[in-house]
C-alpha positions as CSV (number, residue, x, y, z in Angstrom):
1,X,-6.2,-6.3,7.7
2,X,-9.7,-4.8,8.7
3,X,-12.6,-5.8,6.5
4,X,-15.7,-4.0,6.4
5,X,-18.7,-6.0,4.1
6,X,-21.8,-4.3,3.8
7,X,-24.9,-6.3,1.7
8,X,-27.4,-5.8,0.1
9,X,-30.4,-8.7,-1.1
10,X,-31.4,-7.5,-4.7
11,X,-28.4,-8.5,-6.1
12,X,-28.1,-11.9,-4.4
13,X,-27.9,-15.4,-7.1
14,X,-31.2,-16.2,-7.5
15,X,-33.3,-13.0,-6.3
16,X,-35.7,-11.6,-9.2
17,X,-39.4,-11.1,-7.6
18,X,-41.0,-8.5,-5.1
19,X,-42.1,-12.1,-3.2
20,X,-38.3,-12.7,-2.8
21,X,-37.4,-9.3,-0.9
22,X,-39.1,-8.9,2.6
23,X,-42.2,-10.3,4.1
24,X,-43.2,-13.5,5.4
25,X,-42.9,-15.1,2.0
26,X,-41.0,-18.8,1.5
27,X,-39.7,-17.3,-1.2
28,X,-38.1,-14.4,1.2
29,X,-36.8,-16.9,3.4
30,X,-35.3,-18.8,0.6
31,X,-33.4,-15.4,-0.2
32,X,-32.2,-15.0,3.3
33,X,-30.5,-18.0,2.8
34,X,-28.9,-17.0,0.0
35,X,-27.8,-14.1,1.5
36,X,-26.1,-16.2,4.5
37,X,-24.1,-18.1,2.0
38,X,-23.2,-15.7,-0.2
39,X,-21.7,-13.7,3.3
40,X,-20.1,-17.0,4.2
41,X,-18.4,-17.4,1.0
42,X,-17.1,-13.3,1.5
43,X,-15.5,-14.1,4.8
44,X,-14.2,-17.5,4.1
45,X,-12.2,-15.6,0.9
46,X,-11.5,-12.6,3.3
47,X,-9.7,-15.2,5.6
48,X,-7.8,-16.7,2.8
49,X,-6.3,-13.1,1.7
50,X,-5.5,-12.6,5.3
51,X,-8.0,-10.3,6.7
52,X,-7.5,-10.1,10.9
53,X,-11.6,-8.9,11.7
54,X,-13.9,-8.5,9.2
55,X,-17.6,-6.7,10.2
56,X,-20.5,-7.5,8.0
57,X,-23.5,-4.9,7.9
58,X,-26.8,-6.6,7.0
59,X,-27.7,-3.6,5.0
60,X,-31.4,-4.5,3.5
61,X,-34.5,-3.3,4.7
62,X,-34.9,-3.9,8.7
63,X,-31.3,-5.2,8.5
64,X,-32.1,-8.4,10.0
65,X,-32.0,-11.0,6.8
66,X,-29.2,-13.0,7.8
67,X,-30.1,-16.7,9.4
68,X,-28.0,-15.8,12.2
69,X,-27.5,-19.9,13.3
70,X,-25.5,-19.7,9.9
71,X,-23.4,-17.4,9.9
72,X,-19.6,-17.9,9.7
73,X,-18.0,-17.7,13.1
74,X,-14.4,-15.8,11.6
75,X,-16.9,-12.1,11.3
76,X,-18.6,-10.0,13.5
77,X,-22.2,-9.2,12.5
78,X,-24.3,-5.7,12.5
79,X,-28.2,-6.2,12.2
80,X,-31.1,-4.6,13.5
81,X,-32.9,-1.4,12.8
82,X,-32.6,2.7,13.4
83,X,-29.4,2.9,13.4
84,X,-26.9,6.0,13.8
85,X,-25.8,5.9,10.4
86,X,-26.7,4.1,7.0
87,X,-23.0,1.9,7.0
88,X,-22.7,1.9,11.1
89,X,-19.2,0.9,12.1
90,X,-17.0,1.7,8.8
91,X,-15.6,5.0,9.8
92,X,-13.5,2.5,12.6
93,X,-10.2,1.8,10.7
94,X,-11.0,-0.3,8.2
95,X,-8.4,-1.0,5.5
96,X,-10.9,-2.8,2.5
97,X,-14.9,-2.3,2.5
98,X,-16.8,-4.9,-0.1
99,X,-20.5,-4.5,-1.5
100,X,-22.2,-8.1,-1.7
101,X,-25.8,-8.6,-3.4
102,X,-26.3,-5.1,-4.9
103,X,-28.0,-3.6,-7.7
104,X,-27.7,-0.9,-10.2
105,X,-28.5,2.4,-9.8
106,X,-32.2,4.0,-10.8
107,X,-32.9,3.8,-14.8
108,X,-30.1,1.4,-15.0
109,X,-31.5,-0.6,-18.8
110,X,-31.9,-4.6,-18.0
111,X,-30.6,-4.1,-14.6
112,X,-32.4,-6.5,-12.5
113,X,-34.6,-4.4,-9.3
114,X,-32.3,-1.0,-10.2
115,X,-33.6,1.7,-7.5
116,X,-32.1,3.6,-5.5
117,X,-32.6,3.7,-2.0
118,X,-36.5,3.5,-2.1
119,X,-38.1,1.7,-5.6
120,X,-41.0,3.6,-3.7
121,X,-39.9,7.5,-2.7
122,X,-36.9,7.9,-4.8
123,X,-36.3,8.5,-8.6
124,X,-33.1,9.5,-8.7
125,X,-30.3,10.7,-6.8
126,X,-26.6,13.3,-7.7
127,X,-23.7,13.6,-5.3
128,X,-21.7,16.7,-6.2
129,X,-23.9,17.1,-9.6
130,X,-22.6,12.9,-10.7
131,X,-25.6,10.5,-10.8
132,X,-24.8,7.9,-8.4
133,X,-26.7,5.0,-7.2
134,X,-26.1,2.9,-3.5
135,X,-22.7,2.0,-5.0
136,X,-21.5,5.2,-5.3
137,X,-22.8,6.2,-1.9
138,X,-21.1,3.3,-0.5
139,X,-17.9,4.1,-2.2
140,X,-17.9,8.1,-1.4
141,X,-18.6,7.1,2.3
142,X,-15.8,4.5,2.4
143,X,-13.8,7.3,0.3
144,X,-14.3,9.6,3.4
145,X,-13.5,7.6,5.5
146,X,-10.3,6.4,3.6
147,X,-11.3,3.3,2.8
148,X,-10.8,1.6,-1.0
149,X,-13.4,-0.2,-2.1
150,X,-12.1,-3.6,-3.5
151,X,-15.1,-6.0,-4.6
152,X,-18.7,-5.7,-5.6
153,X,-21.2,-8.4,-6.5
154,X,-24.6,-8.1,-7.6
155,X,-26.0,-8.2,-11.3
156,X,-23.6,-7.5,-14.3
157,X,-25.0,-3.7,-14.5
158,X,-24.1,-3.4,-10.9
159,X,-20.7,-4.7,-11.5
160,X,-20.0,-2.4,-14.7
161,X,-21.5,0.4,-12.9
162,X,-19.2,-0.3,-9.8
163,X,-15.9,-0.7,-12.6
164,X,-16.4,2.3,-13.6
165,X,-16.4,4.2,-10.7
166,X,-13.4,2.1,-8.8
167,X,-10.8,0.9,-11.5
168,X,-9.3,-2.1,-10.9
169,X,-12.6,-3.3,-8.6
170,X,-13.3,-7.2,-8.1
171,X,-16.2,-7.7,-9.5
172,X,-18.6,-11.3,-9.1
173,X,-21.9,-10.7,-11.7
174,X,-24.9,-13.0,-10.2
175,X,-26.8,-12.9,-13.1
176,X,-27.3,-11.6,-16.2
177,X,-30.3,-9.0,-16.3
178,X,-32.8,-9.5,-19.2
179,X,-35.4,-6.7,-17.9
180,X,-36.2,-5.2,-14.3
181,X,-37.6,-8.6,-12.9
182,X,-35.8,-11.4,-15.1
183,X,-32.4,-12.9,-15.8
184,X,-30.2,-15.4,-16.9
185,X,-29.1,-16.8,-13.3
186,X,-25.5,-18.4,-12.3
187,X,-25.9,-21.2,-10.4
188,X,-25.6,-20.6,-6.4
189,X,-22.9,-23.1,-6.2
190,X,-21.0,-21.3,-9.0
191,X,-21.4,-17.8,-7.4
192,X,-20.3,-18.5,-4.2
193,X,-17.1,-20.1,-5.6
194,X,-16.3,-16.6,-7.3
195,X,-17.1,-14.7,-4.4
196,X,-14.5,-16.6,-2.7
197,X,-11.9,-16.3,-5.0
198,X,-12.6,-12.7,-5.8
199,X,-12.3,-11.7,-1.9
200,X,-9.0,-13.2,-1.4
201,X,-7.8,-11.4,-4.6
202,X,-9.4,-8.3,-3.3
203,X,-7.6,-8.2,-0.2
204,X,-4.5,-8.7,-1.8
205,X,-5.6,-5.2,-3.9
206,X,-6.4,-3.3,-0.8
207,X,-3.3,-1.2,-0.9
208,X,-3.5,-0.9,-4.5
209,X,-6.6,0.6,-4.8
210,X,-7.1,4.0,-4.3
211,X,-10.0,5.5,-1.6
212,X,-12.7,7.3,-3.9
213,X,-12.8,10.4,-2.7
214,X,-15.8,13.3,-3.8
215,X,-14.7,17.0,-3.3
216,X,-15.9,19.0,-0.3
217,X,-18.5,20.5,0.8
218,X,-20.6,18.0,-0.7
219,X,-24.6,17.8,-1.8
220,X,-26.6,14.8,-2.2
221,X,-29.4,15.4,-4.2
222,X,-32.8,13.5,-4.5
223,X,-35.3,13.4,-7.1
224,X,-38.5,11.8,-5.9
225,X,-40.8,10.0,-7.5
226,X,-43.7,12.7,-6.6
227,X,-44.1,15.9,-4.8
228,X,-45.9,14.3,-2.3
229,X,-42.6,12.7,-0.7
230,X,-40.6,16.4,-1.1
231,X,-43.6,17.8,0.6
232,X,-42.6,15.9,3.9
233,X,-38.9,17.3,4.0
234,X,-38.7,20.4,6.6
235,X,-36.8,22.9,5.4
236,X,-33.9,23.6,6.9
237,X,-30.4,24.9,7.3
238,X,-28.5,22.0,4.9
239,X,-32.2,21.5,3.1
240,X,-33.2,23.4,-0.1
241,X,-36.3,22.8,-2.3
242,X,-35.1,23.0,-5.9
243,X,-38.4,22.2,-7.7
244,X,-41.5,20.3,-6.9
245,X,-39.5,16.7,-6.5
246,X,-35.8,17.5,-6.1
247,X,-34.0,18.1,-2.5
248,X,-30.4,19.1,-1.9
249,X,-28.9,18.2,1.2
250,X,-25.5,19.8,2.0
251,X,-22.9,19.2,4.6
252,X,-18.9,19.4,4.7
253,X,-18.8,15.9,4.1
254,X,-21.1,13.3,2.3
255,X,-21.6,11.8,5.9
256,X,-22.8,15.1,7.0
257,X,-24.8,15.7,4.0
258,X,-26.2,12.4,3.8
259,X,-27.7,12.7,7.5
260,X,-29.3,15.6,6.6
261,X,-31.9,13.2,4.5
């Protein structure tokens, strides 16, 4: 059993604030702890259900937010910057794919951090004509690449959001979201215990769940948030303009058509 775990920090126990997200904050380097443990907790579970090799994707910003000194030993890591594609490694034969620390999609009410992609560039974002946020990118990728998508943690509006695109999804809600940059928090402790619980019962659903799967060819289409960040695309064969903010990128597959950004 071939696990592929790709994370995310917005959704992590305990992250609320701008301070805690990237930079040389103590506050950001509390988070990356955080992050470690929750990943720790993911593979010790992923062990207990009987996963063989599990890969974990450090997939915010830079992609180097793990404390590498911590990490569990029973995973392989990917971290570092411009890379081929946005989940590297998960087309190679993976049988189960989680989602740890994400949010909810753009415009997502009392989700804590929603965006997609960029809080910056992006405003929102369609694949096939279906508003989607990163976890239904995540899942239609994995879908390509036949690979079900078994557990999600992040704030209880990413989990509902993640339910109700993959039935039957292990969910672990972090917190509770009262507005963008507020919540009522689990304890660390408390979430970490979930997560392992909910990954060893997710690997035991592997074969249960079904791939999500989009049909092809495929757009992904992006709404930014001015036409300042549309007037930097180059036009080209894959790449229409729709209106003064809004790109679609088209390819024969979501992989294809999500390179094109």
């Amino acid at each position: 059993m071939r696990v592929f775990i790709t994370t995310d920090l917005e959704g992590v126990a305990g992250v609320l604030l701008d301070s805690q997200v990237g930079g040389d904050s103590p506050e950001y380097q509390r988070s990356r702890r955080l992050l470690t443990h929750e990943v720790n907790a993911a593979v010790e579970g992923s062990l207990a259900g009987g996963a063989t090799d599990i890969v974990v994707d450090d997939g915010h910003g830079g992609g180097f937010n793990f404390i590498f000194d911590e990490l569990h030993p029973g995973a392989r890591y990917v971290m570092g910057t411009a890379r081929p594609d946005w989940l590297p490694e998960l087309g190679q034969g993976f049988d189960a794919s989680f989602f740890m620390g994400c949010h909810a999609m753009a415009g997502t009410h009392t989700a804590v951090r929603d965006h997609t992609m960029s809080s910056v560039a992006w405003h929102r974002m369609w694949v096939n004509g279906k508003p989607m946020g990163e976890i239904g990118l995540w899942a239609t990728i994995a879908g390509h690449y036949g690979v079900p998508c078994v557990l999600v943690s992040g704030c209880e509006k990413a989990c509902e959001e993640a339910a109700e695109l993959v039935p039957g999804i292990e969910t672990v809600a972090t917190k509770k979201g009262l507005s963008r940059y507020s919540a009522v928090l689990e304890p660390a402790e408390k979430v970490r215990a979930m997560i392992r619980e909910r990954a060893e019962a997710a690997i035991g659903k592997a074969k249960t769940i079904a791939p999500y799967r989009v049909e092809t060819p495929v757009e992904v289409r992006v709404e930014y948030n001015n036409a300042g960040y549309a007037d930097q695309v180059r036009i080209i064969p894959g790449r229409e303009r729709l209106d003064a903010r809004t790109i679609a990128y088209r390819g024969d597959t979501v992989v294809e058509a999500f390179r094109m950004l």
